[in-house]
C-alpha positions in Angstrom: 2.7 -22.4 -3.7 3.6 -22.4 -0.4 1.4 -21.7 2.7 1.0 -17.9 3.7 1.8 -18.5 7.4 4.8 -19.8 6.4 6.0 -17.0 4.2 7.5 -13.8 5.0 7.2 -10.4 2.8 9.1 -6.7 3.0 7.5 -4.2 1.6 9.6 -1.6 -0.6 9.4 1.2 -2.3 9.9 2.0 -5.8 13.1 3.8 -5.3 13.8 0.9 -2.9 13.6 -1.6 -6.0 17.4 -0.9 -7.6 19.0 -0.3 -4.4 22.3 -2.8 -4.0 21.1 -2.9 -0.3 18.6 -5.3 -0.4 19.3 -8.9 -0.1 18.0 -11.1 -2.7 19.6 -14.4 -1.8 17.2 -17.1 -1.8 14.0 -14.5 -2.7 11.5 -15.2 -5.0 10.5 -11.8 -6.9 6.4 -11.8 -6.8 4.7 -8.4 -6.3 1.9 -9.3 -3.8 0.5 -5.9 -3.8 0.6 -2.5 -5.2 -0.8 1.3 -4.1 -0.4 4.7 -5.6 -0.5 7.8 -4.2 0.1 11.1 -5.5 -1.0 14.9 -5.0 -4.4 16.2 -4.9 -4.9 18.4 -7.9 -7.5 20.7 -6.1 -6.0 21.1 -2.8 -2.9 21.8 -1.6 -2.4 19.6 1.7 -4.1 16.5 0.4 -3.0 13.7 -1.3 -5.1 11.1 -3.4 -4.8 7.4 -3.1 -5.8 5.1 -5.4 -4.6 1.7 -7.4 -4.9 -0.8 -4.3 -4.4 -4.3 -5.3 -3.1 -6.8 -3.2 -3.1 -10.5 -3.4 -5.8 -12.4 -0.6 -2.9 -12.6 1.9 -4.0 -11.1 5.5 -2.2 -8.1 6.0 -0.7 -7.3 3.0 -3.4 -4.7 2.2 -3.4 -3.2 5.6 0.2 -2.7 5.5 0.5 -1.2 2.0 -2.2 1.3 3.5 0.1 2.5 6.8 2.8 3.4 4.4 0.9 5.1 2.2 -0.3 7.0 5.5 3.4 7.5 6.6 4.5 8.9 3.4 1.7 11.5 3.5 2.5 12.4 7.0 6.6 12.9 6.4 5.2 15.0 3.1 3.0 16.8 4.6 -0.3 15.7 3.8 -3.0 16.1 6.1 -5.7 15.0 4.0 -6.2 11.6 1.9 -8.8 11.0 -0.4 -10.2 8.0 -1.8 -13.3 7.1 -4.0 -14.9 3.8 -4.5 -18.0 2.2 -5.9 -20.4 0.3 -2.9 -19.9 -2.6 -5.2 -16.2 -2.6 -3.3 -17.6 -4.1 0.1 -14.2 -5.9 1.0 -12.2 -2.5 0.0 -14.4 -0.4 2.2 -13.7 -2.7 5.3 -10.4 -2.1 4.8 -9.9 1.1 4.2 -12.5 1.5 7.7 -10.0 -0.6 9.8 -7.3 1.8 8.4 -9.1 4.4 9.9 -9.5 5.7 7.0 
């Protein structure tokens, strides 16, 4: 219940999620937001991304989209794809400020 501002948030991977590096001293465990990504099954050098949800914090989304972006860049994909309704005004914003 406390104030966004105030709060701080790391974003990890699911690898990331059982590693005995990450501190967890005085961390509350809430997933905040969530993206998948995976290979395109038509074309080689693209990848499809799909599954955003975040929670209505500023940023979170934004953020969850750069790595997605990074993790198709160190992998090789020069292509992402994505496909939503015009119902999804707020989605398309982001995904615009993304450059996406």
């Amino acid at each position: 219940m406390k104030n966004p501002e105030s709060c701080w948030y790391k974003i990890i991977t699911e690898d990331d999620i059982n590693s005995e590096e990450i501190n967890r001293d005085g961390c509350q465990r809430k997933i905040i937001g969530t993206i998948s990504v995976m290979r395109h099954n038509q074309r080689e050098d693209w990848a499809w991304q799909f599954r955003l949800a975040v929670d209505k914090r500023k940023g979170i989304g934004l953020k969850l989209i750069q790595v997605v972006q990074n993790w198709c860049r160190k992998n090789h994909f020069n292509n992402i794809e994505l496909v939503m309704s015009e119902c999804q005004e707020g989605a398309r914003e982001l995904f615009n400020d993304a450059g996406l």
